[in-house]
C-alpha positions in Angstrom: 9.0 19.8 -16.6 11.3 16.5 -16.9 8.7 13.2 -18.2 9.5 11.9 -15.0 8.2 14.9 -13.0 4.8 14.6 -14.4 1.9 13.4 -12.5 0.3 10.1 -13.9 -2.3 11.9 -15.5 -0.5 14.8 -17.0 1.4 12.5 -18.5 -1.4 10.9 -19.9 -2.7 13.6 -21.3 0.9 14.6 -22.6 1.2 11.6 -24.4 -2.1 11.6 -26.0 -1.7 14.9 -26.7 1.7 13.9 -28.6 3.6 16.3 -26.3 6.0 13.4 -25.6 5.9 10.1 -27.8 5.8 6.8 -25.5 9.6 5.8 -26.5 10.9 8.8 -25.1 8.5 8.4 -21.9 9.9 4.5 -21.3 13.5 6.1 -21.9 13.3 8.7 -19.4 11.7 6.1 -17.0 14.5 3.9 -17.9 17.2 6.2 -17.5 15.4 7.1 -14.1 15.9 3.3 -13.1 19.5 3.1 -14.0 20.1 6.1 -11.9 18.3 5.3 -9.0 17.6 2.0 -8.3 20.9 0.5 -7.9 21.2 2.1 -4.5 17.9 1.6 -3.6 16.7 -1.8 -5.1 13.0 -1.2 -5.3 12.3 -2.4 -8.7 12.9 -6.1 -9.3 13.1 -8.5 -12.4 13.1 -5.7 -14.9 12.6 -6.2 -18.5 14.9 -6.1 -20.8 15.2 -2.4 -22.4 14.8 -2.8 -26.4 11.7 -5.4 -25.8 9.9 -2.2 -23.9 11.1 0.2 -26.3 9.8 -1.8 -28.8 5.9 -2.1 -27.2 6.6 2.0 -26.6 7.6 1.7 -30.5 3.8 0.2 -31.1 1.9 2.3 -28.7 3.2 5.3 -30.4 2.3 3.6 -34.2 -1.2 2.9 -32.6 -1.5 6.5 -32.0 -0.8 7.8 -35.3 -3.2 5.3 -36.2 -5.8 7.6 -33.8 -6.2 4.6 -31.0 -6.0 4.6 -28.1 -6.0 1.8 -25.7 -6.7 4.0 -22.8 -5.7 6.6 -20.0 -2.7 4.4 -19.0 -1.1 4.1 -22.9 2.3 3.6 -23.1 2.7 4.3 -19.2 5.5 1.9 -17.5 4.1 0.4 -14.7 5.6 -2.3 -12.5 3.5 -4.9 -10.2 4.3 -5.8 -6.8 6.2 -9.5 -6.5 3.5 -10.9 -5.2 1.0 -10.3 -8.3 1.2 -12.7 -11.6 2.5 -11.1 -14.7 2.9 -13.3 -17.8 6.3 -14.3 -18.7 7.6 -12.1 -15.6 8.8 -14.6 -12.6 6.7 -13.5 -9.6 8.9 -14.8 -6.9 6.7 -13.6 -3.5 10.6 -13.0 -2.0 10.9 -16.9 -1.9 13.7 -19.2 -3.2 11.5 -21.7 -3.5 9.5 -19.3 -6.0 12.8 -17.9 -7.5 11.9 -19.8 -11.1 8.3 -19.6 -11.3 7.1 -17.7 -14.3 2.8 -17.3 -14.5 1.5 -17.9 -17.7 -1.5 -15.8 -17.2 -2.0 -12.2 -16.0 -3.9 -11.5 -13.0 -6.9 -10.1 -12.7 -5.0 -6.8 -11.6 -2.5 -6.9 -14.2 -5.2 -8.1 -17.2 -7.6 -4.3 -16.0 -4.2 -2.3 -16.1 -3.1 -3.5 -19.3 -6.4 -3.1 -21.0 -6.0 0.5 -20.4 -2.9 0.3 -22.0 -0.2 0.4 -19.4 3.4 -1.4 -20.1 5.0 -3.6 -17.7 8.3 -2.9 -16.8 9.1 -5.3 -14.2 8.2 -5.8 -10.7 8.3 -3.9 -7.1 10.0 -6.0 -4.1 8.3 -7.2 -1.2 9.2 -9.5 2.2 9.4 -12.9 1.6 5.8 -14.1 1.5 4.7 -10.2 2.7 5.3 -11.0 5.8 6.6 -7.9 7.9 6.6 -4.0 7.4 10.6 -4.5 6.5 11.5 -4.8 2.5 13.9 -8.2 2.5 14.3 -11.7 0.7 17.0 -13.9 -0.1 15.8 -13.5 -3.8 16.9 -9.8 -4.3 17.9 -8.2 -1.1 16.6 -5.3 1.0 15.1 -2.0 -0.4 15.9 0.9 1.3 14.0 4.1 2.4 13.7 6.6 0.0 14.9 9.5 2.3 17.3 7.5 4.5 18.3 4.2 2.6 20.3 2.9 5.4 16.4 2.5 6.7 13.9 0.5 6.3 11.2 1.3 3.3 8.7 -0.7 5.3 6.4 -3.2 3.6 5.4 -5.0 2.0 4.9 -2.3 -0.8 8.3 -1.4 0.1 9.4 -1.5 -3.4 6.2 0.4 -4.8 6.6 3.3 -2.2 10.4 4.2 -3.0 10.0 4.0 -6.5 7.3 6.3 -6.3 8.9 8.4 -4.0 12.1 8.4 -6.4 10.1 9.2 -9.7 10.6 5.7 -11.2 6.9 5.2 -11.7 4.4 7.5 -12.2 1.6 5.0 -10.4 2.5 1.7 -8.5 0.0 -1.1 -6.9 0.3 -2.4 -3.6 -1.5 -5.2 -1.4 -2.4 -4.7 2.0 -2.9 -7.6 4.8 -1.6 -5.4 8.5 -0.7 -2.8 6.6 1.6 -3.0 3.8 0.4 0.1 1.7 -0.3 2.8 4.8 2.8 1.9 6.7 5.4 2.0 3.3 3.4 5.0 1.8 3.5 6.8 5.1 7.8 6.0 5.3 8.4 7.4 2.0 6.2 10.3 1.8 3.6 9.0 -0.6 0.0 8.0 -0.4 -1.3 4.4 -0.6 -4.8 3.4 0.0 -6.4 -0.2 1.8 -9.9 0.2 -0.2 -13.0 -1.0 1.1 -13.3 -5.1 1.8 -14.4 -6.4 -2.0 -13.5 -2.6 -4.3 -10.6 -4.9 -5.9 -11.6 -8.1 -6.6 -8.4 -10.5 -7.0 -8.3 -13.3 -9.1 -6.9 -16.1 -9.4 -7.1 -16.9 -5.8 -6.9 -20.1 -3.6 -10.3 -18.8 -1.9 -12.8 -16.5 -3.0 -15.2 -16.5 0.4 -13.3 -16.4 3.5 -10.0 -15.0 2.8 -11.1 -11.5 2.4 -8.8 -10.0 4.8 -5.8 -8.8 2.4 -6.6 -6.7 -0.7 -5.1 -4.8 -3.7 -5.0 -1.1 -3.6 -3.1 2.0 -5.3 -0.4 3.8 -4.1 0.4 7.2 -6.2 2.6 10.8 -5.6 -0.9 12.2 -5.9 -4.2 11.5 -4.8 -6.2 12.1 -8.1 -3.9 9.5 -9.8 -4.6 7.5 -6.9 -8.2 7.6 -7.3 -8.3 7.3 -10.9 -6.1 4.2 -10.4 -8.2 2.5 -7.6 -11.3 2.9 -10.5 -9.2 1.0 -12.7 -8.6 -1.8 -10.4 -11.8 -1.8 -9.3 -15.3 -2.8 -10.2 -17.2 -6.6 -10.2 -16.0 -9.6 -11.2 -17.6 -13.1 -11.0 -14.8 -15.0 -10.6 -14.9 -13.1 -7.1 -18.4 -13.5 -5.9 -17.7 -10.8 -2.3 -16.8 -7.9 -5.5 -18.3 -4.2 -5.1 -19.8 -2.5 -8.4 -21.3 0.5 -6.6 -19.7 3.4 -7.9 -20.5 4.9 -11.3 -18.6 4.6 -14.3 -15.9 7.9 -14.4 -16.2 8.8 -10.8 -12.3 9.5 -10.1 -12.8 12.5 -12.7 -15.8 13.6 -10.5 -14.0 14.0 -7.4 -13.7 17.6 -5.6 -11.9 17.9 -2.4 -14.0 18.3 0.4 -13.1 18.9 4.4 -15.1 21.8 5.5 -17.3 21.2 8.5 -16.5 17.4 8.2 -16.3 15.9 11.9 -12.7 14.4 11.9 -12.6 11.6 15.4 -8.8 11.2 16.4 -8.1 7.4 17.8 -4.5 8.4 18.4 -2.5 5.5 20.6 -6.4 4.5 21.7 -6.0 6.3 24.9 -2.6 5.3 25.8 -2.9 1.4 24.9 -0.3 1.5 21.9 3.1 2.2 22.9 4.5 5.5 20.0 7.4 6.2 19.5 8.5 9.7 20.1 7.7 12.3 17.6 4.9 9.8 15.8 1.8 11.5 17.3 3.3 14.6 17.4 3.7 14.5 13.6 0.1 13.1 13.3 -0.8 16.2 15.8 0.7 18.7 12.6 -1.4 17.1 9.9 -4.7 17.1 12.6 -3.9 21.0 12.1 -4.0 21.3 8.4 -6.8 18.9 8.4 -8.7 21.8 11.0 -7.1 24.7 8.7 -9.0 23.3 6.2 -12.6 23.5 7.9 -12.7 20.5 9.6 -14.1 19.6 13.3 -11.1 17.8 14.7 -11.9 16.4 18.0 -10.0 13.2 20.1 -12.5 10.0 20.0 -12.1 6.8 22.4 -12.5 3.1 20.9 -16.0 1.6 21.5 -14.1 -1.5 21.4 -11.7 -3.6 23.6 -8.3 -2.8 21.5 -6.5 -6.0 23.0 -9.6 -8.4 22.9 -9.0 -7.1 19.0 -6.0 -8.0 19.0 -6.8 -11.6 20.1 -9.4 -11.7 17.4 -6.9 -10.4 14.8 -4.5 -13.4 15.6 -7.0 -16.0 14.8 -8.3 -14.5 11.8 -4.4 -13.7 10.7 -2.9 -16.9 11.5 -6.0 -19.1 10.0 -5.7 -17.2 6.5 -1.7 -17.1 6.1 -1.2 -20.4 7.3 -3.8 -21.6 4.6 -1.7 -19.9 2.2 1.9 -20.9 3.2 1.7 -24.5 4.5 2.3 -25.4 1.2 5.5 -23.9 0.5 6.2 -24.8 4.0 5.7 -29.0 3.4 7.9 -28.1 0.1 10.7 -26.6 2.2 10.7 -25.7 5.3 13.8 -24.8 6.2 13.7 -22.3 2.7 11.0 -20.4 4.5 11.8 -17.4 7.0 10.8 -18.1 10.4 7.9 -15.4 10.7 6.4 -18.0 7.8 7.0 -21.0 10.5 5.8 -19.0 13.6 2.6 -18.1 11.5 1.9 -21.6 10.4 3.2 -23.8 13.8 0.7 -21.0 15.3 -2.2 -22.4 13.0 -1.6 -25.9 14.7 -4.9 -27.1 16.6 -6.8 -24.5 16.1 -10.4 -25.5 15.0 -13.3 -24.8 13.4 -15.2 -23.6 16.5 -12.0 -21.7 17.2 -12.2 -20.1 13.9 -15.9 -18.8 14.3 -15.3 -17.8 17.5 -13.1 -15.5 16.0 -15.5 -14.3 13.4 -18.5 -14.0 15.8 -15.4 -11.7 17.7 -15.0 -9.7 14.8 -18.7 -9.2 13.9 -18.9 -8.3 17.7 -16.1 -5.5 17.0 -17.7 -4.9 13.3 -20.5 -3.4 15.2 -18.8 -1.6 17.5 -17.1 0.8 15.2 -19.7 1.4 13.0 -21.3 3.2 16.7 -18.0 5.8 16.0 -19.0 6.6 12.8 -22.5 8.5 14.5 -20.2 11.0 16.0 -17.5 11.1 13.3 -17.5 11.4 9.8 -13.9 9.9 9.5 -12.0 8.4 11.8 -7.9 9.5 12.3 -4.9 7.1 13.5 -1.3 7.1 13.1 -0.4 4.9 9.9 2.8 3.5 12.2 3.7 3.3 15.9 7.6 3.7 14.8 9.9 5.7 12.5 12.1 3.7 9.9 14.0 1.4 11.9 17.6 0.6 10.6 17.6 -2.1 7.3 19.2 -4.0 9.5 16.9 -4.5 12.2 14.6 -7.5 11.5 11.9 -5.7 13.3 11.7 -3.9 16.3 11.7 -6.0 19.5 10.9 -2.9 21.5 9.3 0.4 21.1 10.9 3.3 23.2 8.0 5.8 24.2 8.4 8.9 25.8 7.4 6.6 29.4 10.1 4.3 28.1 10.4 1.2 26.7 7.8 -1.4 25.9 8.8 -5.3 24.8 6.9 -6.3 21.9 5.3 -10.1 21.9 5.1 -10.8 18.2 7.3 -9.9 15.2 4.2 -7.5 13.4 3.1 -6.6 17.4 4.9 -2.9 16.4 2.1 -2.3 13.8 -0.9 -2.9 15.6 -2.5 1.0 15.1 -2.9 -0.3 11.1 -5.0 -3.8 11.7 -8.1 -1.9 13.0 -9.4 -0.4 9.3 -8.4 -4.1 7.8 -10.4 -6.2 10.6 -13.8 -3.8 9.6 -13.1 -4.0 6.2 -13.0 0.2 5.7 -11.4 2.3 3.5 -8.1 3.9 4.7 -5.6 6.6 3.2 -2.7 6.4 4.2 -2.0 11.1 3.7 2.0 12.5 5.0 2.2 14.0 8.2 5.7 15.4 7.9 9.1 14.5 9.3 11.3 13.9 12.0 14.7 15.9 12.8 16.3 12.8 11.0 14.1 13.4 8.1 12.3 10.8 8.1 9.1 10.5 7.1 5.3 9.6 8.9 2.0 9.7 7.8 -1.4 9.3 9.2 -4.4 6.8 8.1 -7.5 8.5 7.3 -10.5 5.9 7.9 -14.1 6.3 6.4 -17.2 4.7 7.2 -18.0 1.2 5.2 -17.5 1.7 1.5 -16.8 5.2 1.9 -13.9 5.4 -0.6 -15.0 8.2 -2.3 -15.4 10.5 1.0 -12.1 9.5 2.0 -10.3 9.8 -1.2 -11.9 13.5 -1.8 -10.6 14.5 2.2 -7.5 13.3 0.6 -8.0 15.8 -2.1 -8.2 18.6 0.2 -5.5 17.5 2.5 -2.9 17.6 -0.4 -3.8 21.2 -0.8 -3.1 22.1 2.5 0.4 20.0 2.6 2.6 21.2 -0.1 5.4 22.4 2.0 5.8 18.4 3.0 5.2 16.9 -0.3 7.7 19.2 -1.7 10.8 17.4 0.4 12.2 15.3 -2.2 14.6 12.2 -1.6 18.3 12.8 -2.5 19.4 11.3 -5.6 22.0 9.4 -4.9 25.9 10.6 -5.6 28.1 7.5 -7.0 31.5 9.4 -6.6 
């Protein structure tokens, strides 16, 4: 099997096994790049070649020296644009960031490299992450892995089509509305939003509010998926809200698990969000494989008020990114993309009672959904309301159902199935739910109950088993002429 085939941890093991030395693995990743991304521009601000060959030079003399810096040694891995790599420029998708080179690793960055993993270069992202579409005036657009005249989603755009396209083994993602589930589920890949606190980040401008957007894996496979969310994971005190409740080793521990589990499908909350057509059906297809498998799949209504959520959601959403933008804003706002302005003008006059209104609102809904989880053991929702749009299309201003077509009020308004896990704080796996006559792809979130990772990540396990046929549809490689 070609190096690039191998899944992240057989190619661990096939490295440490000195099946495959770690200059060849960064060559064949490299020559993987050159081949692919020039169509599809997912991987940004790469490295020059002979510096990683070099570092693949001393992780294979550290080797025959019998060490081992750990299950990720000599891997190539590239962090998402938004995520501080020393010495790499991490750019967010701004001009205004276009020259601003960290001189620290992040937290993220400082646990990967410890186990040894090389950094290659970065994954693209929407200016600022703002919208599920991958473009900046810093790099361009990335397109969809199967269709690259499409969208790739976002912001993990970048991270899900080099996945998808085998130029990384493992990729990281962040996740606000979003932006792991809905790029994971448009290119065919899994991405998880961990529980609220799993992956501490650091630095960060706030440590005790601004909890709403989090680090997560995305991976081909969910065992390298889980064994990557361990890595990431785990206490720090630099982020007081952190989780150490896991044991040490428990991605290796993992056994899939469905049978007799009690599956609740949320669909389009009884009709309230407008689907496109084809997206629940797909989600209806992997509902099967997830009964084939064992499990009690049965429809579920929301104990909650979905568009008094939604209210809530727009407080909490345009409280915490104005925080973070207003500052690049004062620097330049007319260098800032005008979902950036509309988030930040929105932030104008709100107050402090306004703001824990909003909380004492999302307590209020914190409560409700915890009642789901006495009926249901995982909760099931689409991981988009659309298929991949055209590149070209900002974001879509309307969604055409099957009972025609519905205006949307907000440029992230398309994407409101994915904000319901994030507002709880739950774990969600984004799993593939097949494709549409296009061939496009969708997937499907699965949600667990509060700091359920591990019972979501081993229905994961089992799902996979049951959805070869899907995961085997590979993108094209591109033809040059």
């Amino acid at each position: 099997m070609a190096i690039h085939e191998l899944s992240a941890q057989a190619l661990s093991q096939a490295i440490h096994a000195r099946q495959h030395t770690c200059r060849e693995v960064m060559q064949a990743y490299l020559d993987r790049i050159g081949l692919i991304n020039p169509r599809f521009n997912a991987l940004v601000s790469l490295q020059p070649a002979d510096a990683l060959l070099r570092q693949a030079d001393e992780c294979d003399q550290a080797l025959a020296r019998g060490h081992s810096r750990g299950w990720l040694h000599g891997i190539p891995l590239a962090f998402k644009d938004l995520v501080d790599v020393a010495g790499i420029p991490t750019t967010c998708g701004s001009v205004l960031l276009r020259d601003h080179i960290p001189r620290q690793d992040a937290l993220l960055v400082q646990r990967l490299k410890a186990q040894g993993g090389l950094v290659i270069g970065k994954t693209n992202t929407p200016e600022w992450a703002l919208g599920s579409n991958t473009f900046n005036p810093v790099f361009g657009a990335t397109g969809n892995a199967y269709h690259p005249a499409h969208t790739a989603g976002g912001s993990s755009g970048g991270a899900a089509v080099a996945l998808a396209h085998r130029m990384l083994p493992l990729a990281d993602g962040s996740d606000f509305m979003g932006s792991l589930r809905n790029p994971a589920a448009w290119n065919n890949v899994f991405g998880m939003r961990p529980s609220q606190g799993r992956v501490p980040a650091f630095p960060a401008h706030d440590v005790w509010v601004n909890q709403l957007s989090t680090d997560g894996p995305m991976a081909r496979h969910v065992s390298d998926l889980a064994r990557l969310l361990e890595t990431m994971s785990g206490f720090d005190p630099r982020s007081p809200l952190s989780l150490d409740d896991l044991p040490v080793g428990w991605s290796q521990q993992l056994r899939p698990h469905a049978k007799a589990l009690r599956i609740g499908w949320l669909g389009d909350l009884n009709g309230y969000l407008p689907m496109e057509d084809g997206v629940l059906d797909a989600c209806d297809n992997g509902l099967r494989r997830l009964s084939d498998l064992g499990a009690h799949v049965e429809p579920a209504s929301p104990t909650f008020s979905p568009e008094a959520v939604w209210q809530t959601w727009l407080a909490w959403r345009r409280v915490l990114t104005a925080s973070r933008l207003a500052p690049m804003v004062a620097r330049g706002r007319e260098a800032c993309k005008a979902e950036a302005l509309w988030e930040c003008d929105q932030a104008i006059g709100m107050t402090a009672n306004d703001f824990l209104q909003a909380s004492t609102e999302r307590t209020a809904f914190y409560q409700q959904v915890l009642t789901m989880f006495d009926d249901h053991d995982v909760l099931v929702m689409p991981s988009a309301q659309v298929w991949p749009f055209a590149i070209d299309t900002r974001w879509p201003s309307v969604i055409h159902t099957a009972n025609g077509a519905v205006t949307m009020d907000t440029y992230h308004r398309w994407m409101e199935v994915v904000l319901y896990p994030s507002l709880a704080g739950l774990p969600s796996l984004n799993v593939p739910c097949g494709f549409n006559p296009q061939g496009l792809p969708m997937g499907m979130q699965l949600i667990g109950k509060p700091r359920g990772d591990l019972a979501v990540l081993a229905l994961g396990l089992a799902y996979e088993e049951a959805i070869g046929d899907w995961l085997s549809v590979r993108p094209a490689v591109p033809s040059f002429g």
